[in-house]
Each structure stands twice: as C-alpha cells, then as structure tokens.
Backbone bond lengths (Angstrom), bond angles and torsions (degrees), N, CA, C in turn:
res aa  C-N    CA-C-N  psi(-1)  N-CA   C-N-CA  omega(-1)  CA-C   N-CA-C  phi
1 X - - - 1.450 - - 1.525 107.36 -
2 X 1.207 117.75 124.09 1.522 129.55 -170.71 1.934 115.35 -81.22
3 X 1.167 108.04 154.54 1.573 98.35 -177.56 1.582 114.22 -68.27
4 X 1.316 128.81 -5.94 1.325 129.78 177.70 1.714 86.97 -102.62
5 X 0.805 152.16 -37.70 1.930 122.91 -179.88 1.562 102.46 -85.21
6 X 1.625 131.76 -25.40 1.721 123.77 163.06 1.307 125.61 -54.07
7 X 1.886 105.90 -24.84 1.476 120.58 -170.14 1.829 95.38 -72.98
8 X 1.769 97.04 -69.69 1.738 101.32 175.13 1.525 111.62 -35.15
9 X 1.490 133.08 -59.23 1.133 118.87 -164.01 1.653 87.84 -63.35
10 X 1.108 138.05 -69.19 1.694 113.70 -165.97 1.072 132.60 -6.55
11 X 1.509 90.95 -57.54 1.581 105.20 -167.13 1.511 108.34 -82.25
12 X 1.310 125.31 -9.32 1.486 109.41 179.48 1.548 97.05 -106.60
13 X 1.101 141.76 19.21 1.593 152.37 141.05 1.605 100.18 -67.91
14 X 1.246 111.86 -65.29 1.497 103.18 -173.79 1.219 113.50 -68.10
15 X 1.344 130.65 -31.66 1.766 118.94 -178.59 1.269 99.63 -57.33
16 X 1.413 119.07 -39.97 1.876 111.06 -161.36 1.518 97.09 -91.08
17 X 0.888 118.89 -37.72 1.917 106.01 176.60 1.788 114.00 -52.01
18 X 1.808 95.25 -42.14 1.746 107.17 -161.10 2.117 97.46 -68.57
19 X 1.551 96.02 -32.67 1.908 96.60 177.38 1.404 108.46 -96.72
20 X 1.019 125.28 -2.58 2.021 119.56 145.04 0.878 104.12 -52.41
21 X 1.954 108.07 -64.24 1.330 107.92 -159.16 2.091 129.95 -52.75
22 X 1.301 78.40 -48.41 1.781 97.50 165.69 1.396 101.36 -40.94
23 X 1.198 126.99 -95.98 1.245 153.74 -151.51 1.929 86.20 -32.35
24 X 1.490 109.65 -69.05 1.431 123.45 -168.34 2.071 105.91 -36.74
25 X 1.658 105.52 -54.29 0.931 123.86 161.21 1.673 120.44 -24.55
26 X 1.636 98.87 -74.67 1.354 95.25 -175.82 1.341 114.85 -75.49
27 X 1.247 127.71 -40.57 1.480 117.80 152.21 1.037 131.16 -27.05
28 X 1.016 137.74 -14.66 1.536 152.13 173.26 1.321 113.91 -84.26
29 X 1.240 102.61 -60.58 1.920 108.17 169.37 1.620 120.93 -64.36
30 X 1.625 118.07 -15.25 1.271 128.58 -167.87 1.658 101.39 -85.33
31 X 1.821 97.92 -35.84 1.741 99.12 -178.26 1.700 97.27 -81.00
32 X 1.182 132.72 -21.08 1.203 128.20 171.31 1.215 116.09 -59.42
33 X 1.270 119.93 -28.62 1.601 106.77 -178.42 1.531 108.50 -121.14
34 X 1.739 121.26 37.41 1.020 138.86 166.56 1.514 115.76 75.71
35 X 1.762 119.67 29.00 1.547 96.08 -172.41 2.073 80.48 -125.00
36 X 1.248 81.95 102.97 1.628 113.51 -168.31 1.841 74.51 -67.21
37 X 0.875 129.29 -119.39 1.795 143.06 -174.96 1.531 118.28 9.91
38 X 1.670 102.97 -42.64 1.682 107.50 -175.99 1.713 90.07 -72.01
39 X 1.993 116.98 -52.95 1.202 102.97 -176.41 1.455 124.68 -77.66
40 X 1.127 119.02 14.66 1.627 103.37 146.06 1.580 147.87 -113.18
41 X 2.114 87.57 -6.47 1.503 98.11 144.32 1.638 119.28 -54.49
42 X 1.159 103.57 -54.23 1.938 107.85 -172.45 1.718 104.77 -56.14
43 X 1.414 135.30 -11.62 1.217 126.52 -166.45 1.837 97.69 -114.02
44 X 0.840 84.67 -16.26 1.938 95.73 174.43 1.661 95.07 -88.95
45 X 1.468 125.45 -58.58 1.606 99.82 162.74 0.967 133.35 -33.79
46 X 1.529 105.96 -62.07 1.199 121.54 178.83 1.912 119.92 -30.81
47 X 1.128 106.90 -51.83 1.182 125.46 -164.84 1.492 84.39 -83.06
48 X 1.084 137.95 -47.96 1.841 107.52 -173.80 1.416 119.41 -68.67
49 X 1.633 113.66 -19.20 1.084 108.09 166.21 1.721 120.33 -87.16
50 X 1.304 129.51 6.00 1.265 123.09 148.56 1.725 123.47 -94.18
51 X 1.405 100.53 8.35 1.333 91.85 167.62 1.574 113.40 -104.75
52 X 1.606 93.05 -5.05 1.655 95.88 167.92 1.987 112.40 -70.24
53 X 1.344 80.78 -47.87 1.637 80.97 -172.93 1.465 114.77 -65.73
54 X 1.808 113.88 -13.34 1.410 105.41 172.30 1.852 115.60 -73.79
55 X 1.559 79.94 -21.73 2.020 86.30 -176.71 1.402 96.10 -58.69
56 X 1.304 117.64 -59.28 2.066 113.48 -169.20 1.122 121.93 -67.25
57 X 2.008 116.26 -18.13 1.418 106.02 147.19 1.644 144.20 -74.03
58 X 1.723 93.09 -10.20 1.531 97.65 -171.94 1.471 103.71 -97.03
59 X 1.490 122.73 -3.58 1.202 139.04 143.07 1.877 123.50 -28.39
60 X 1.387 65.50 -72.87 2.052 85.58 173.08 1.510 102.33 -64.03
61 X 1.155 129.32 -54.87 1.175 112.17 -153.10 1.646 125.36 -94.81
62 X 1.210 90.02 5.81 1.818 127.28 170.66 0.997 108.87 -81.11
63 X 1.784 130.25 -55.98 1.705 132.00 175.22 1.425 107.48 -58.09
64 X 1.713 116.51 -40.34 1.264 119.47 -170.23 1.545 112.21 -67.71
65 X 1.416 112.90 -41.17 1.647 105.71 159.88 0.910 149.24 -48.66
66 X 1.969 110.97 -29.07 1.229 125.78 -171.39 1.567 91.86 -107.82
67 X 0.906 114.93 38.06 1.793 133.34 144.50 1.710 104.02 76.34
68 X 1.452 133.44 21.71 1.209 140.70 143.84 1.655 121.44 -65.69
69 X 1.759 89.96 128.60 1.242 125.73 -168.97 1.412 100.04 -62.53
70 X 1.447 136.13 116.28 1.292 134.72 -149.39 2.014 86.11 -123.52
71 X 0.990 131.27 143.00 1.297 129.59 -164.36 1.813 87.80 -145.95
72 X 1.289 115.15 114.72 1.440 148.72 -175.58 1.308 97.46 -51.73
73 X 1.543 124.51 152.79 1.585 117.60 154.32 1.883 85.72 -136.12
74 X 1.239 90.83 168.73 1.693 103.54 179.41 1.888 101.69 -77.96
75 X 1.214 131.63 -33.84 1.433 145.89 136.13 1.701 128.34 -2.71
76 X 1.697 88.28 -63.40 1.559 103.97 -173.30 1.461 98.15 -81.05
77 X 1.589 116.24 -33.35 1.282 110.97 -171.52 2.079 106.85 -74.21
78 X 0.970 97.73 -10.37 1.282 112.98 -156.86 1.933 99.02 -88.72
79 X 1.736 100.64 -33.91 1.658 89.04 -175.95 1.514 91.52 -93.26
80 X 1.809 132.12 -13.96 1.288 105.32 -170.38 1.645 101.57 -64.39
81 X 1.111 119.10 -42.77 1.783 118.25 -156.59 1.322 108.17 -66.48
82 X 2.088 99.42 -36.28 1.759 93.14 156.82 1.530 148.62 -48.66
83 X 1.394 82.63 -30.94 1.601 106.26 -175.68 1.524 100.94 -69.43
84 X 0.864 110.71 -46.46 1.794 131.41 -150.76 1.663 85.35 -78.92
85 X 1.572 133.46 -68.70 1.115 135.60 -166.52 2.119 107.33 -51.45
86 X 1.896 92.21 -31.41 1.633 70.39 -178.92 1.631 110.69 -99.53
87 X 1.189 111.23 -3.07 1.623 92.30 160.88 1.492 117.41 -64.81
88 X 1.074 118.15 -32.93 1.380 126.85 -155.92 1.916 87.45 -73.41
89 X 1.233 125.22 -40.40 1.194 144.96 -170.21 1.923 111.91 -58.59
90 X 1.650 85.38 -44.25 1.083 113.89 -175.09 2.164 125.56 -38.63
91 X 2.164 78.98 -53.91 1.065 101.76 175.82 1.292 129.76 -99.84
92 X 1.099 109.03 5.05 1.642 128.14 149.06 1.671 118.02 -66.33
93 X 1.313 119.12 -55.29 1.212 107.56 -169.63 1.734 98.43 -90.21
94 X 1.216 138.10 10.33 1.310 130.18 158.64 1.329 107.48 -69.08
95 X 1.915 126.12 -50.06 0.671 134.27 -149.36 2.224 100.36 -75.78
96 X 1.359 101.59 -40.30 1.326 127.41 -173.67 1.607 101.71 -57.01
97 X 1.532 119.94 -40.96 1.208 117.08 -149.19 1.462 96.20 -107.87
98 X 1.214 129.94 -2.58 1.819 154.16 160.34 1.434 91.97 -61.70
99 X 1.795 123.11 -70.76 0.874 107.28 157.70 1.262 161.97 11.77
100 X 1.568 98.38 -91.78 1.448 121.87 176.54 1.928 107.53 -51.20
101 X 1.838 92.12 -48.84 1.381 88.53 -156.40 1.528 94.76 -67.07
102 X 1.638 145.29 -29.34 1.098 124.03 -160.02 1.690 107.91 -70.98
103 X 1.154 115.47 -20.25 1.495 139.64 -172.90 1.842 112.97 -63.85
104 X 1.713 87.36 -18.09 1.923 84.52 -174.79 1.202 101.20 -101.58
C-alpha cells in the first residue's frame, strides 16, 4: 500500500470519526434539553459512522497481514488517534446522557 492510498484511507477515517464525533456532540445538548429520542437517534448515527471508519481501518490492517508493505502518512496517523479519541468520546456521552435521563 503506497503513501498516496495510506494518505486517502486517513482521510476517510477522519471524515467518519469527525461526523460521529458531531453527531455525539449534539446528542449531548439534545439530552440536555430533555429530547432523550433525537439523542439517541444521533448516537445510533453516530455509531454507523464509526463502524464506517472501522471498515477503512480493517482495510489497512487486513493488507498489512497479508504481508503488504504499508507506508505511514502523518494523515493516517492523524484519523487513527481521531478515531480512537471519538470512541473514547463515544462512551462518555452514553454515559452523560444516562445521566441526564435519570435527572428528569
């Protein structure tokens, strides 16, 4: 895998992490102002778009098994930590918006 197709997969890791991330976001403000339903549609988006970005990582890490020379971009490194920061994100605002609802 060449540094111009490691760069592309980057960037389509980060589009789907950066519109999880959103989604997680506004979901957050939606359980804040009590509309429990909009925020758990937005976290069910959310989640299809991190299972997109897991598809373009299991991509990478599928060629890399079958013993292709995988050549780094600052990019790819750039959507994994993205990726990684919004799962981690993920389960924060589940936990946040559990929260909220026990609170009403």
């Amino acid at each position: 895998m060449n540094r111009e197709e490691t760069t592309l997969l980057g960037f389509e890791i980060v589009a789907y992490a950066g519109d999880a991330r959103s989604k997680l976001l506004e979901a957050l403000t939606k359980a804040e102002n009590k509309e429990f339903e909009a925020a758990q549609e937005l976290i069910e988006q959310a989640n299809q778009c991190i299972v997109d970005a897991h598809k373009a990582q299991t991509e990478l890490l599928t060629k890399e098994a079958q013993g292709s020379d995988i050549e780094l971009s600052v990019t790819l490194m750039h959507g994994q930590d993205h990726l990684m920061t919004t799962v981690l994100l993920k389960d924060l605002m589940e936990h946040f918006i559990a929260l909220y609802k026990r609170g009403s």
